[in-house]
C-alpha positions, 0 to 999 in steps of 0.5 A: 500500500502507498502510504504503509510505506508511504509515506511513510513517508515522506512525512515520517522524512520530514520529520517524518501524497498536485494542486494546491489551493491558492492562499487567501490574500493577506487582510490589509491592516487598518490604519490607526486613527488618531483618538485626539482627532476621533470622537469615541465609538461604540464597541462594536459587538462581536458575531456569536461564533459559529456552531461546531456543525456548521460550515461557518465554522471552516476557515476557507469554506467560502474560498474551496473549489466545491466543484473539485471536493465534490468530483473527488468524493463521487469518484472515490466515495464507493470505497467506503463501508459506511451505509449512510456515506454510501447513500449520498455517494450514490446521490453524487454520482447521479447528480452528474456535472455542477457548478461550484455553487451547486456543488457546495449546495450539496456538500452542505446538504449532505453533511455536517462538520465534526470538528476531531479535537487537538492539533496534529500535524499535516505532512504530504508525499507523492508518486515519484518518476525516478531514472532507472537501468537494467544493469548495474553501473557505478552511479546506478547501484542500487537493486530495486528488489522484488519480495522475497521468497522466505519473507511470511506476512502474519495476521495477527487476528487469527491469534486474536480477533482483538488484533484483526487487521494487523500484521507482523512480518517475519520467516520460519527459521527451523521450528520458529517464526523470527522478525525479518531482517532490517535494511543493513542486512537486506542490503547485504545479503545476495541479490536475487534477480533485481528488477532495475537498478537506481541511484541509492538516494532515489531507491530510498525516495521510492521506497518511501514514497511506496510506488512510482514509475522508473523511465528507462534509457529507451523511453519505456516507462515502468510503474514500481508498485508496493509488494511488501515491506520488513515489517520494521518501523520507519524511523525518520532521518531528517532529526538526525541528519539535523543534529548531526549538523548535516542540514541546517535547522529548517532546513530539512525538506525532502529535496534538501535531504535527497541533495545531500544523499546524492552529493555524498553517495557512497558509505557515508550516504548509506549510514545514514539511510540505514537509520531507517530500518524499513525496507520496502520490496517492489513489483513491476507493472505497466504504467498505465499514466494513472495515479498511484493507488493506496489503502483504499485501492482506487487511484488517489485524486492529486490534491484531495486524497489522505492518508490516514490511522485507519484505527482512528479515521475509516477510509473512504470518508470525507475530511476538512484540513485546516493547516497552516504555521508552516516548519520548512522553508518555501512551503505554502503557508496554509492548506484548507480544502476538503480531502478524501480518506483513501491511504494509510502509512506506518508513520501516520499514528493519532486522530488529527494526523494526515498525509496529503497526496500531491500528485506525481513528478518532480514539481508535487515531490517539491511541494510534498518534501515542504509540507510539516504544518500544524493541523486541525481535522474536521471529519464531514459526517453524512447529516442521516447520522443525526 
């Protein structure tokens, strides 16, 4: 899955997914009047505030392209299990083209903000196209690994339907079931019919990524889809790469990281990497010029699809993101728009948590490697659940 890895990302990356809503215009100040020169004025008495299920509530409602949130929703919506969002998903679906007012009409006819309480943290990926070959060479290095043959997926719920849904990865090793290894040992071991070979900087991308297209010397162009991983936890790099005084504080975006990847390529680049321990394993498939395809199994709309906690968020519904107060430099200050729930990623743990797809190539991986904004999460409820 995309974001099992995802994005895990990018986000994870990051400190760790286009189009993007253009910012409001800045509110020009008013200038100050003189009191000497001004007689008193009454207070001027403050709106109620909006009540947490109304719209009013949603900073940007009034500036989001409903049209755009609307087409998202009914070409995804069919993923989710719940009765009530399955209702309205037919309803989109039948209602064909619109405008952006009557799209809004409907938004606001069929579902009703439900604010998630705290902050959390907004971070973003994308499908990257990576340069690859079909033999090795001093620059293109790295092996792109299919899944190996020994390496066993466990669901847990067999054991426990308490624990449905989780898995654990590993190999039978004589009589036992052991953790399979982590990057360091993969990377050692022998190498068994690579599907490509890569720069190491962008194997390491892709695998975070979880899928992309590798443009070979001929021009054909292959889709490298999520096989597996090792079950280890993703460990960010951009922290220590920080305190080890290799990027500068802010400074941490993920063109900034893969820059310095690839301008020390060789073993300092790969300690580094190795405090990852994840490694994610791959399958070619035809590109077929599509989106990536996450959690959910339908393509990810570049703009309006999240990865989410599925144990906190279901997929297939429809979400309000509010971030803004940017860490990284160059990144758009705020992002404000309606968003579906369609991925999920081993770094994207908690309720207000989410990793916004932005598309695919180098102009959405740009944009995604500066997305580490504050969030506040607002899940848009079908109004037959009240």
């Amino acid at each position: 899955m995309l974001r099992n890895v995802l994005t895990a990302a990018a986000a994870a990356l990051l400190l760790a997914a286009c189009t993007t809503a253009t910012p409001p215009p800045p509110i020009a100040p008013t200038t100050p009047v003189s009191p000497s020169t001004q007689a008193p004025q009454p207070t001027p008495q403050q709106p109620p505030a909006p009540a947490t299920g109304s719209f009013a509530a949603l900073q940007g409602w009034s500036e989001e392209d409903h049209a755009a949130a609307l087409q998202a929703f009914r070409e995804t919506c069919g993923v989710s299990k719940d009765a009530a969002t399955a209702g309205i998903c037919r309803k989109a679906r039948a209602a064909g083209p619109v405008d952006d007012a009557r799209a809004r009409l409907f938004l606001e006819a069929n579902f009703r903000p439900e604010p998630i309480a705290g902050q959390g943290l907004l971070t973003a990926y994308f499908a990257p196209e990576y340069d690859a070959r079909m033999s090795r060479s001093a620059e293109f290095s790295a092996p792109v690994r299919g899944r190996p043959a020994d390496l066993v997926m466990l669901d847990l719920g067999g054991f426990d339907p308490s624990l449905k849904g989780k898995t654990i990865a590993g190999r039978v090793a004589g009589a036992g079931f052991v953790p399979y290894d982590d990057r360091a040992a993969i990377e050692a071991s022998p190498l068994d019919r690579p599907l490509a070979w890569m720069r190491p900087e962008d194997l390491f991308f892709l695998q975070i990524q979880g899928s992309g297209v590798l443009t070979l010397p001929d021009g054909r162009r292959v889709r490298a889809a999520f096989a597996a991983h090792n079950g280890k936890p993703f460990v960010g790099i951009a922290t220590a790469m920080r305190d080890r005084g290799l990027l500068a504080d802010g400074d941490t975006s993920g063109e900034a990281i893969r820059g310095w990847l690839a301008a020390n390529r060789g073993p300092r680049a790969d300690e580094i990497m190795r405090l990852n321990p994840r490694y994610v394993f791959f399958q070619t498939l035809p590109d077929d010029g599509r989106q990536a395809t996450g959690a959910a199994n339908v393509p990810l709309p570049a703009g309006r699809a999240i990865a989410v906690d599925p144990s906190q968020n279901a997929l297939g519904g429809l979400y309000w993101i509010d971030a803004s107060a940017p860490k990284l430099a160059g990144a758009f200050p705020t992002y404000r728009r309606a968003v579906m729930a369609l991925d999920t990623g081993g770094a994207i743990k908690g309720a207000v948590r989410a990793d916004l797809y932005m598309g695919t190539g180098q102009a959405a991986g740009t944009e995604a490697g500066r997305v580490r904004h504050d969030l506040r999460l607002w899940r848009l409820v079908p109004q037959s659940q009240f």
